[in-house]
N, C-alpha and C positions, 0 to 999 in steps of 0.2 A: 590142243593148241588152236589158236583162234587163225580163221580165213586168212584173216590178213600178213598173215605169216609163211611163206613157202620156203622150201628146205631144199641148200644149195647145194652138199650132199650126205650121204650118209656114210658114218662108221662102219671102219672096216669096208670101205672101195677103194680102188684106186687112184692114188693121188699124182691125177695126169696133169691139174692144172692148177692154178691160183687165179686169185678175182679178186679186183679193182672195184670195192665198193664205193660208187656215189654219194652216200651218206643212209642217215639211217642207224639201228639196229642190227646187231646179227645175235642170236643167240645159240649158245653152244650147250650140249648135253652130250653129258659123259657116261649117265645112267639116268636112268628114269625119276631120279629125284635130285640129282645133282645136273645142277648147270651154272651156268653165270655169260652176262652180258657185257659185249664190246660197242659202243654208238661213237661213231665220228664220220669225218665226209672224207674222203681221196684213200681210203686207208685198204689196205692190202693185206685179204683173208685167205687161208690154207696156203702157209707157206712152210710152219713147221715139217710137215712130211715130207716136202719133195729136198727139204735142208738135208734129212735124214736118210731118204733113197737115196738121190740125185749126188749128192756132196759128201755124204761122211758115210755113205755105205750101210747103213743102218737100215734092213727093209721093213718095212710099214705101210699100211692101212693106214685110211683116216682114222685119228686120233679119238674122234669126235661126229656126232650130228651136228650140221650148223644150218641154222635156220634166218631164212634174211627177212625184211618188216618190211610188208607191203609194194610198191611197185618199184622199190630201190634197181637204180639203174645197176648194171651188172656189165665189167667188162673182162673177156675170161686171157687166160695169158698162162698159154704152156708151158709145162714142165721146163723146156728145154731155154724157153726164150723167161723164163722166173730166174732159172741159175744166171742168164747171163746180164738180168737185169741187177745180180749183187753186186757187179760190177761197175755199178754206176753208185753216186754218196743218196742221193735223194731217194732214191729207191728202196737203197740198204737201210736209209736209216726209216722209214716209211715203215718196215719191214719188221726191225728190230724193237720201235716202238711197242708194234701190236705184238709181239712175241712177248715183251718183257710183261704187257698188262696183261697175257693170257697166264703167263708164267705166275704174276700176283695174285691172279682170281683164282687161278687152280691151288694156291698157299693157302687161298684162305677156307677153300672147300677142302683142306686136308684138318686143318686146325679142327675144322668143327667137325670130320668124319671122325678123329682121333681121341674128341675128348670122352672120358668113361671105357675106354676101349683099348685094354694093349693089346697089340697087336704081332702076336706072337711071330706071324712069316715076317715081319717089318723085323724084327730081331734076331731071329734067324739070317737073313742076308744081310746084317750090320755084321754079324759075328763071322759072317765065311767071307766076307768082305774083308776085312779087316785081316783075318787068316790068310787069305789071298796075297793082300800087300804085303805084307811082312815077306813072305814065301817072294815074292817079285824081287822085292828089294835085297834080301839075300842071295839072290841068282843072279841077279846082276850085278853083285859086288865082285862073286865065285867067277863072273866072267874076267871082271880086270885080274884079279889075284889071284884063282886057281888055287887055292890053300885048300889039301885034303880033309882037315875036321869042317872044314865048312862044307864041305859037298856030301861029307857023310852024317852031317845035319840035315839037309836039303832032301838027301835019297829019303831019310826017316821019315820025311813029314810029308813030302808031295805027294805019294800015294794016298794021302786020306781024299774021301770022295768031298770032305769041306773044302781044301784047297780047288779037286775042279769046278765044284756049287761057284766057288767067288771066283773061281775064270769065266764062269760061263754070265754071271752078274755081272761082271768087269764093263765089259764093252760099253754098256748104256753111263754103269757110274762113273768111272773116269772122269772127269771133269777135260773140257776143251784145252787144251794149251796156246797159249799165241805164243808162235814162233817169230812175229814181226816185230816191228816198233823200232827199227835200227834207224829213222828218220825222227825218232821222237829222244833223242840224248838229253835234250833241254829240259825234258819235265820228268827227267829221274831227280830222285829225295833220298838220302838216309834217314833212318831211323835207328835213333841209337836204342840196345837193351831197355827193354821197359818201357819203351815209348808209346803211346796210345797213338795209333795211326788216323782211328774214329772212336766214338763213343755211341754203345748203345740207347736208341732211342731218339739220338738225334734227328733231324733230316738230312736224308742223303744226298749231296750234288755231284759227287765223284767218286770215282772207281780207282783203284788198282791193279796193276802185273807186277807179280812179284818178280823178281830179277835175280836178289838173291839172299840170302839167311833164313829165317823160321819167324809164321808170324800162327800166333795162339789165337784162338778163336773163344770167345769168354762170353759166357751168356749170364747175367744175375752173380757174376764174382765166380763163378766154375769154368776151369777150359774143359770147352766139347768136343774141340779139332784143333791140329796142327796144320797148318799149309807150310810147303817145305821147296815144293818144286817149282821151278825158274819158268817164265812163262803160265803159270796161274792167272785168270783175273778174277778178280773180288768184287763185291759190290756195283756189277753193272746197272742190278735193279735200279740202284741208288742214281745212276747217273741216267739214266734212261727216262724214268718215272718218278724220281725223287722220294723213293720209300725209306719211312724212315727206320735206321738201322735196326735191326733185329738180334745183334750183337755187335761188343767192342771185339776191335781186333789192335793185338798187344805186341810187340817188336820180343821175339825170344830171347835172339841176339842178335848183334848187326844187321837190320834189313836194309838193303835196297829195291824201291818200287819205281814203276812210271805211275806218276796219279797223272788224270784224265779230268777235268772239272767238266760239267755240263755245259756250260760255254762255248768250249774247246772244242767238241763233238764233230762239227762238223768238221774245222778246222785239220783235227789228227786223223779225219777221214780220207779227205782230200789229198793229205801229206804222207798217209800208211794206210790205206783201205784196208789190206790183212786184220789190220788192228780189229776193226770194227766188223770186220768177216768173220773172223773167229769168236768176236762178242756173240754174234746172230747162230752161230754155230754151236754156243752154249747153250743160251736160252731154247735152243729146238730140243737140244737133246735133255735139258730140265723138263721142258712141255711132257716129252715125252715121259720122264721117268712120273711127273705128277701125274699124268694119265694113269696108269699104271697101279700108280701107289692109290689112286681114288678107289680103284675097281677093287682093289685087295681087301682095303679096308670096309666097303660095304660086302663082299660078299664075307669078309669077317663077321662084320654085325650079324648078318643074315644067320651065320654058324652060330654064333652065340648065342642066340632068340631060340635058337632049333636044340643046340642040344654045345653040353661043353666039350671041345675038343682034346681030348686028352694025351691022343697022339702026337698032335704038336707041342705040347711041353716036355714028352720024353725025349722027339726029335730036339727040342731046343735044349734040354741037357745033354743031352752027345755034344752038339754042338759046341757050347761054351766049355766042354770039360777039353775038347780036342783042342781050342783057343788056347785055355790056362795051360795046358801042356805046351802050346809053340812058344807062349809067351815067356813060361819058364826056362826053358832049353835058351832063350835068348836072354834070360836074364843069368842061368847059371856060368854060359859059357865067355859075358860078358866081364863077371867076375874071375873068370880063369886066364881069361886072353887081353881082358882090357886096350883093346882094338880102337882107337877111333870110330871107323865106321860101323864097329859096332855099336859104339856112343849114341853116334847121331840116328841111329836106328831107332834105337831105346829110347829114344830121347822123343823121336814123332811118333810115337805109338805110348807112350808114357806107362814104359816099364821098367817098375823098379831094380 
């Protein structure tokens, strides 16, 4: 790295403070050959980590090395006095800015860590993820209902070490929930079955919280994901940074959303700050999972140059065979009980 470059701190310390850069350059390294650059003036750098101590309980190290360009003015701003600046709309959104273009950069150094490369741990915890939810949403039915063949479904299957693999994944992948917005009635929308909320590829100027029914997530004409749960938001990139969609997202059956326009922004900040706290509180905990997924996938590369791992495709068929087993039990006993909520189970994990 050239002189003119000094390094504001390093991966893996502790993230006491955040900083008000002047303008300038900062550049970020997440390994030795991956990085990518943020440049603008007033803008407010390492905040991801203290979102994720400080706020959502999540303990962390700097995510990252960040390095700032030359004699960039530098103004530093504590842990304590960062949280309470969420609190203010110019700050949060100052904030959220730089989270959502860290959250893009780090997308697009996944795209290109990924390509030629499957990457067998990235499929492993999709599979005990996914095992996970299932195993959730079941226990929590057993809670309202208390019906014996469901709990002696639940006993069967929670002992597999897949189910604790996706509790202990759980916590990062969760997605944020906003529980606010009871100030924003005016900019709730139905959407009837079938309806295209966005279309992939467009540009994005608005967001989503789902409120309530099932919206399919469709990439090239395939659904990849279902969103189900009230309080979801979508597409914040979009409304943040204007990226353009990276898929359609399709109305299952009756949805109701709050859309958010880029316009609006400041306005449903000032009127439900939560709204836009909870935004900032996504995008930390995506930073976070991209961090993450970058380091996986290179030292994947690394394994695969060196030698093939063979133990991780035995482990990944244990894996996927203990899935097709929860998946079946939910699909036979669907056929026996034809339960409602067993429908709508079946129906967000798309089992036949």
């Amino acid at each position: 790295m050239s002189n003119s470059f000094s390094r504001l701190y390093a991966e893996g310390s502790a993230p006491n403070e955040a900083f008000l850069l002047e303008g300038g350059k900062t550049v970020f390294y997440l390994t030795e050959t991956d990085k990518y650059v943020i440049s603008g003036k007033n803008i407010v750098i390492g905040g991801s980590e203290i979102v994720l101590s400080k706020v959502l309980g999540i303990t962390t190290g700097r995510l990252e090395t960040a390095l700032i360009e030359g004699e960039t003015k530098v103004k530093r701003i504590s842990a304590d006095n960062f949280v309470q600046g969420l609190e203010k709309v110019s700050f949060l959104l100052n904030v959220a800015m730089v989270l959502a273009k860290q959250v893009s950069l780090t997308n697009e150094i996944i795209v290109r860590c990924s390509k030629n490369l499957n990457s067998s741990k990235t499929e492993r915890r999709t599979a005990c993820l996914e095992y996970y939810r299932i195993m959730n949403d079941l226990k929590n039915e057993n809670t309202k209902r208390m019906l014996p063949w469901l709990k002696e479904m639940i006993v069967k299957f929670e002992t597999s070490l897949v189910y604790k693999e996706g509790e202990a994944y759980s916590k990062t992948a969760e997605p944020v929930r906003i529980t606010g917005g009871t100030q924003l009635t005016d900019k709730m929308i139905e959407f009837p079955v079938g309806a295209l909320l966005c279309e992939e590829g467009e540009s994005g100027t608005e967001m989503f919280i789902l409120q309530s029914g099932m919206i399919d997530v469709v990439v090239k004409g395939t659904v990849v994901a279902t969103f189900s749960d009230p309080g979801t938001p979508i597409g914040e990139m979009a409304l943040l940074i204007g990226e353009k969609r990276t898929a359609s997202l399709r109305a299952k059956n009756n949805v109701v959303v709050t859309r958010i326009r880029k316009d609006e922004i400041k306005e449903v900040a000032e009127r439900d700050i939560g709204v836009i706290q909870s935004v900032v509180h996504s995008l930390a905990k995506k930073h976070f999972q991209n961090t993450g997924r970058i380091r996986e996938l290179t030292e994947k590369t690394i394994e695969k140059e060196i030698f093939a791992d063979k133990g991780d495709a035995v482990k990944n068929t244990a894996v996927q065979t203990e899935l097709s087993a929860l998946r079946n039990e939910v699909s036979e006993i669907l056929f026996k009980r034809n339960e409602p909520f067993l429908k709508e189970i079946a129906q967000r994990y798309s089992i036949d």
